[in-house]
N, C-alpha and C positions, 0 to 999 in steps of 0.2 A: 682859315677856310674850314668847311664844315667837313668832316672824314664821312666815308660811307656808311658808316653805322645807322641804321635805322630809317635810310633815305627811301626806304617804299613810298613814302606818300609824295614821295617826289617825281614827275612823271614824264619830263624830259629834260636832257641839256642839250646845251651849242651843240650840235655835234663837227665841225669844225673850228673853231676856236675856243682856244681854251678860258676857262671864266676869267675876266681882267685882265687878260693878254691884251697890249696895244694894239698889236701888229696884223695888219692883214694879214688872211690867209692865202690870200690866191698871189698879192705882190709885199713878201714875205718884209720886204725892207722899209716899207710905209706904215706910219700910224694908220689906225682908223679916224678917222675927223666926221666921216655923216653918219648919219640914219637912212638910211634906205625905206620909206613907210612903206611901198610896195611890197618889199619882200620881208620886211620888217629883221632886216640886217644892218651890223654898221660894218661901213667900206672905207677905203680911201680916196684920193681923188683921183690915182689912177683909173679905178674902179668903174667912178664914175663919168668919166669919157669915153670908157671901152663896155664892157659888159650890163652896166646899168645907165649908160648912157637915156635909154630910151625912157626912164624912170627919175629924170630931171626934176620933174613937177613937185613928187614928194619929197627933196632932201629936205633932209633938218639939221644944220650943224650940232655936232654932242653938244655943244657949251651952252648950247638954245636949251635941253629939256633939260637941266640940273635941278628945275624947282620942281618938274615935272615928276621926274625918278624921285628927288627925294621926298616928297607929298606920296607916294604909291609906296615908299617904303618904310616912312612914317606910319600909313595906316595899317600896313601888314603889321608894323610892332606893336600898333595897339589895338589889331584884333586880337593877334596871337598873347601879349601878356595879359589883357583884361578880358579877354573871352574864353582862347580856346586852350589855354595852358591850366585856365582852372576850371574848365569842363570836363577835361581829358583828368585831371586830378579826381575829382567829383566821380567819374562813370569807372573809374579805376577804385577807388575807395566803398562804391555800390557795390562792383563786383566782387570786390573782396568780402562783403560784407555778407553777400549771397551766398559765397563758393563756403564761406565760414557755417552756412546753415544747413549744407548740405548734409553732413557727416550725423547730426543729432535726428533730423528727418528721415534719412534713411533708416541709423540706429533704431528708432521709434516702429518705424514699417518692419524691422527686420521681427524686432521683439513681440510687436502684435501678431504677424506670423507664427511664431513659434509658441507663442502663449496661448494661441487659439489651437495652434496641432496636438497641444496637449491635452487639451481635451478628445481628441479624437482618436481611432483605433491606432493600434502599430502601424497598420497597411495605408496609412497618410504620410511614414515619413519620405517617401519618393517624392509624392508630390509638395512638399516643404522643401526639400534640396533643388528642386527644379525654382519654386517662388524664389526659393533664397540667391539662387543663380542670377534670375532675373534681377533681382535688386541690384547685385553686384555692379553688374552688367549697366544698368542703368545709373548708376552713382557713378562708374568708372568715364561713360560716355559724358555725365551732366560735367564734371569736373573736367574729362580732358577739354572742352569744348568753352566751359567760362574760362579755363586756365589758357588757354592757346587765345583767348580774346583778349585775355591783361597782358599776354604779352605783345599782342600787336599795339595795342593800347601804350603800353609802355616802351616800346620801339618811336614809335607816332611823339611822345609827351619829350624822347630825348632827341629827337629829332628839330622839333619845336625852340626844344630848348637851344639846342647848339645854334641853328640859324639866328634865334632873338640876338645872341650873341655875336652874331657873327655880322649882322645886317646893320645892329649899334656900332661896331667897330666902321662899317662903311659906312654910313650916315655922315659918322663923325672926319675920316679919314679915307676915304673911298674915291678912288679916280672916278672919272665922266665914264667909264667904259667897264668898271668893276658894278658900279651902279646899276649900268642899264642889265648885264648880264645876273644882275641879282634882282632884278624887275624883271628880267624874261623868266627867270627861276618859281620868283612868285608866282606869277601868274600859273604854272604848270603843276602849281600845286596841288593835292587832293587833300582837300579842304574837309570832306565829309566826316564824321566819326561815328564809327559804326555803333550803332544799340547793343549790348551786352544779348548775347544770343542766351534761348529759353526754351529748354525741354519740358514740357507738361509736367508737374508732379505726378509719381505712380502715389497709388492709392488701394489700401485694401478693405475690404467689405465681409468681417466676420459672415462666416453661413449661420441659420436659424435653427432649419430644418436638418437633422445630422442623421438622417435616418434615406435623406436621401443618396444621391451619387457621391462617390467619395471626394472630388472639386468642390462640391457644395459643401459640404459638410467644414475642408478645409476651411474655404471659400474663395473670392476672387481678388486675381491681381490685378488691379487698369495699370494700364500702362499708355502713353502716348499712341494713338492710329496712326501719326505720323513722323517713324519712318517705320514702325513693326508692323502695320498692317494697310493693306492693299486689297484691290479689288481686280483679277484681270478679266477683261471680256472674250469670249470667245476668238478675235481676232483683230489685231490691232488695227489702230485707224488712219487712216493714208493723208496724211496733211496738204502734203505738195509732193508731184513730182517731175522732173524736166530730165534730158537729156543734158549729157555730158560727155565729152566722147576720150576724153584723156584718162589716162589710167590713172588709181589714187592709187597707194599706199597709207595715207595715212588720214584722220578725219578728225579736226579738233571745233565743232559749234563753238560760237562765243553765245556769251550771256544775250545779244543783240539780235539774235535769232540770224546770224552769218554762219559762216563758216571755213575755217582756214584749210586748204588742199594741198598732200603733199603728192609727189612721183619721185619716187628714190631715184628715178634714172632721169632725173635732170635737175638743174641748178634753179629750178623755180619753186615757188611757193604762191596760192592765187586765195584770195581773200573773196570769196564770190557769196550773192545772198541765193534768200529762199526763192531764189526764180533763174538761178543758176548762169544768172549773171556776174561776170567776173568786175570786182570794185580796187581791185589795187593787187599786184605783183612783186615780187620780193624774188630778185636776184641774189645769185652768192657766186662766189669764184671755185666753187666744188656741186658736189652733187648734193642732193638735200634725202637723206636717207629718212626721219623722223620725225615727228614735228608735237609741240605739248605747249600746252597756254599755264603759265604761272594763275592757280585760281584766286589766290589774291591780287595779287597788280591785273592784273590780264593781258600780262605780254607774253611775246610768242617767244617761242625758244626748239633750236632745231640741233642735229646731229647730223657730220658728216663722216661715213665709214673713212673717205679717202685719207680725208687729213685727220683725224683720229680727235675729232674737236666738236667739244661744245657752245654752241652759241646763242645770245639772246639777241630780240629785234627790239630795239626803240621805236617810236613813233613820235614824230617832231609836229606839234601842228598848226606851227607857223608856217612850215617846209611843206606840210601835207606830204613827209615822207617818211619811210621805213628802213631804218640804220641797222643793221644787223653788226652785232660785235660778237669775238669770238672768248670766252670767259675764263676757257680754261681747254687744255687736252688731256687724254688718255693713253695710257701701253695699249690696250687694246681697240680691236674694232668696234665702235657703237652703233650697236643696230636700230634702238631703239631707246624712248627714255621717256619720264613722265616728274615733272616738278609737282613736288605734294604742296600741302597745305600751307607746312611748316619753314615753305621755301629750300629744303631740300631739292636735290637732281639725283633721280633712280635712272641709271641707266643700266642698259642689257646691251650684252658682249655677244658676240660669234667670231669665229675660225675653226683653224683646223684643228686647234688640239685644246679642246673644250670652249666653255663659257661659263660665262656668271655674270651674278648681279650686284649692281655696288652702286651706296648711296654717299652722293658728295654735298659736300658745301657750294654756293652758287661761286666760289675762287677756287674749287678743284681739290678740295682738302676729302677727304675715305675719309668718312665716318663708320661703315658699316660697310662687309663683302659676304656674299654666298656664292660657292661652287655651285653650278646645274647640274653638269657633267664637267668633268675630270679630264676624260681626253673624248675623241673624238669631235667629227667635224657637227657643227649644230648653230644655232642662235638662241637670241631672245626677239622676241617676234614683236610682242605689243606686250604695255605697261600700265596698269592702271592701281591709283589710290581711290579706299574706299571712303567719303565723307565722313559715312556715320563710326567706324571704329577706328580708321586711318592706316587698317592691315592693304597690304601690295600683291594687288594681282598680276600676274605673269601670263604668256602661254609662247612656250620652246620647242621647237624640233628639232631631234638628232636625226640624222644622216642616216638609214637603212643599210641601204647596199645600191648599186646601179647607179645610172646618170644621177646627176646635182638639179635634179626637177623637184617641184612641190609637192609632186605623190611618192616621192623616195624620203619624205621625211616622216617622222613616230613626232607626233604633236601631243601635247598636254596640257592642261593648267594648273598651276600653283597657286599658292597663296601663302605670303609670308608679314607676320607682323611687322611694325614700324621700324626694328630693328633688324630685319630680314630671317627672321628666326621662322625655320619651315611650320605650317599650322595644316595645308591640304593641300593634297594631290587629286585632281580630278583628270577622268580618263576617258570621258562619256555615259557615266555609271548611269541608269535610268533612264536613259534614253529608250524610245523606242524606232527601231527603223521599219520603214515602209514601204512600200511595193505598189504595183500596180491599184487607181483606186485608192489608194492611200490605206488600205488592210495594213494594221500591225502584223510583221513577219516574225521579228525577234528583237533581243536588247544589241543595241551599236557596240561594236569591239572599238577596241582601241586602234585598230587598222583604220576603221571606217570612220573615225572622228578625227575633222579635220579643222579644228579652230587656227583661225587665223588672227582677230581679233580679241581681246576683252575687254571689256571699261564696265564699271561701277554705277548704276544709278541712286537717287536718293534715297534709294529703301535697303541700302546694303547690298541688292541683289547682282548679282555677276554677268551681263548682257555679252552672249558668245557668239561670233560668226563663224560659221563652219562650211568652209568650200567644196567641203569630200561633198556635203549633202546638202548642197546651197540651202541651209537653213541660217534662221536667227534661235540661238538656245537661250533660257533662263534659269539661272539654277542661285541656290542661295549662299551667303556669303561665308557657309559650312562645308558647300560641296556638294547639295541635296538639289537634284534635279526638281523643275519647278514647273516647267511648261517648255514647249517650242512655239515661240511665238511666232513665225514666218516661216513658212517655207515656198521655196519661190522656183517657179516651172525652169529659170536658166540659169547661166552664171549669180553666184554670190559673192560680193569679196567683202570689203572692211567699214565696219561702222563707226561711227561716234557720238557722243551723246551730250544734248542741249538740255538747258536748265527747262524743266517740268517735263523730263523723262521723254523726250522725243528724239526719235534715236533719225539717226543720217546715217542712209544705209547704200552703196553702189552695189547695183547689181543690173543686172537684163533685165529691161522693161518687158512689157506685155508687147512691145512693138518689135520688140528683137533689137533693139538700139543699148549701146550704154549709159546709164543715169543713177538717179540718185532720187529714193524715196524719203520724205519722211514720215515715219511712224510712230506714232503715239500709243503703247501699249496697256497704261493702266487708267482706268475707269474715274473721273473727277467723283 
């Protein structure tokens, strides 16, 4: 059998019986003998006189489709060893081949840099340490980014490999019901293989004229427009917006333009699109505090404080249904939690005698712990990884004084490298607050900044919801306030954000109802 090593591209199993298990599941002491085509299960014949009774029409005795299964698993081995074992070899030997050219290209950019400062006065060498910054900066993102793609690449190629083998062994030796469970497997597989991902080359342009501005005279770095340079408009643009009347906690868009809805104070989870239609519900036997989409696979994955456990949700879609399993538990309370790129889980802690943040293996293995605070009562509120550097943004409230309410807590943002090594503290620095009219009064204290939210868009930048002051804030992925992009006449609560920066926002309509905007903040 194939071990779970590298099974991402793998995108569901039985989730009741186990692979080449004989035995029915529901009458425990029977083989399985049909196919069910209806439900595209095999049963037994108890099965099929009581609960599938009405699905007569389609049985197929297993011993009928053996040429069947093994023709569909015949063709899988001679996709996979004449196609896609040496394509996945091939785009793996590209990128290495790429990632190998990075270091002389940069080297070259650095050297023409600094061969060119030489000619120019002492008071250029500032602006040479900032170019040279940027190099770094961009060599460090080009490599993590092809390097983090060989190894999904290579995840993917051992993957391949172990099923070729494993699928030749039932060919040859394979029950009627090992078979078909490795025909359901097939079929679920993600077949695709991603392009070697591609940062523009930066590029410098010797200055002529040295006599003019000191930039010039250096002269210019290009660098990629996209993800370091953006355009915002005066005010974002309102996509869609409907009523909603359930409270959210938590807001994860998929890729598909949906969106997953959590409520910590209930056991549900609701899959609704951009018309705030509800398309599928996800039960659990606890309350559902958190909620994060793995951005590779695209599955969901939640935290329940009660039982102190993390969980992922399958999606079966022969069943058209949503299997929630639980992966692993913690010592402490999980408030919140975000699966990175790298299939990491950052989760964020609360109680009474401190919190922190701690990055596990998807089987519950610390990798990585940061204390927030030490003692006292507080949380971790919301989690988010950034694309482009892959540093972890945070925002925590400790406990004041007074009742256990949302305006008794001291809120903040962090930001910590992949390793959780602290990089920024942000407190509302640049902000401005406003008053009647919207006249600038003074800069927001740290009383008066009330993030509840934060999540990451494609350009680095730090997307903050802030309830004290129902606004939307943007600041950059240093800590550098950048704009308030929303500010909205009533309640504000929690955002999330969909692929091409369109943020999912709950707050008070113009109606006086509860809903959900979407806003689209930077400029095509």
């Amino acid at each position: 059998m194939a071990s779970n090593l590298g099974r991402s591209i793998i995108k569901a199993q039985d989730p009741v019986r186990l692979k080449g298990h004989p035995k029915c599941q529901v009458h425990k002491q029977n083989d399985v003998l049909l196919l069910c085509r209806d439900c595209k299960m095999l049963i037994c014949i108890t099965c099929s006189i009581s609960s599938h009774k009405e699905h007569i029409d389609s049985f197929q005795e297993l011993t009928n489709i053996k040429t069947e299964q093994n023709q569909i698993i015949q063709d899988f081995l001679d996709e996979t060893d004449n196609v896609k074992i040496p394509k996945l070899n091939q785009e793996i030997l590209s990128s290495r081949i790429k990632i190998s050219s990075r270091k002389p290209m940069y080297d070259k950019l650095r050297k023409n840099i600094i061969d060119n400062n030489n000619e120019c006065k002492l008071e250029m060498d500032k602006i040479t340490e900032e170019y040279i910054t940027l190099c770094d900066k961009m060599e460090v993102a080009d490599t993590d980014l092809i390097q983090t793609h060989i190894t999904d690449l290579e995840r993917r190629l051992d993957t391949l490999k172990e099923l070729s083998s494993e699928y030749k062994q039932t060919l040859q030796t394979g029950t009627g019901v090992l078979k078909y469970d490795s025909v359901s497997e097939i079929r679920e597989l993600d077949s695709d293989i991603p392009p070697t991902p591609n940062i523009d080359m930066a590029e410098f342009t010797p200055g002529i004229d040295r006599q003019s501005h000191l930039k010039q005279a250096l002269g210019k770095l290009k660098i990629p427009a996209d993800p370091l340079r953006y355009t915002l408009p005066d005010s974002p643009t309102v996509m869609a917006q409907f009523s909603y009347t359930d409270y959210i906690s938590s807001i994860c868009p998929t890729s598909d333009g949906r969106a997953w809805l959590c409520d910590r104070d209930t056991d549900t989870v609701n899959l609704i699109n951009n018309k705030g239609q509800v398309i599928h519900t996800i039960k659990h036997n606890s309350n559902i505090d958190n909620i994060s989409l793995n951005p590779t696979t695209g599955r969901l994955w939640f935290s329940c404080r009660d039982e102190r456990s993390i969980c992922e949700v399958s999606f079966f879609t022969f069943l058209s249904l949503f299997t929630p399993a639980t992966r692993f538990t913690i010592e402490d309370y999980p408030y919140s939690l975000c699966v990175t790129r790298e299939g990491r889980v950052v989760v964020g802690t609360g109680g009474e005698q401190g919190y922190k943040v701690m990055i596990y293996t998807v089987d519950g293995q610390v990798l990585h712990t940061h204390i927030v605070e030490g003692s006292g009562t507080g949380y971790v509120l919301s989690i988010s990884q950034c694309s482009v550097t892959g540093n972890i943004a945070v925002v925590s409230g400790k406990h004041i004084s007074g009742e256990y309410t949302p305006d008794n807590y001291r809120r903040h943002i962090s930001v910590y490298n992949p390793t959780l090594r602290p990089l920024v503290h942000y407190r509302g620095e640049g902000i401005e607050a406003r008053g009647e009219g919207m006249q600038v009064q003074k800069s927001v204290t740290p009383d008066k900044f009330g993030p509840i939210t934060v999540v990451y868009d494609s350009k680095g930048n730090i997307v903050i919801a802030d309830r004290t002051r129902n606004t939307i804030e943007l600041i950059s992925g240093a800590g550098k306030y950048i704009k308030t992009l929303h500010t909205n006449k009533g309640w504000q609560w929690v955002v999330g954000i969909q692929k091409g920066d369109v943020l999912w926002s709950e707050l008070e309509l113009d109606t006086g109802e509860l809903g959900l905007k979407l806003l689209k903040y930077y400029s095509d």
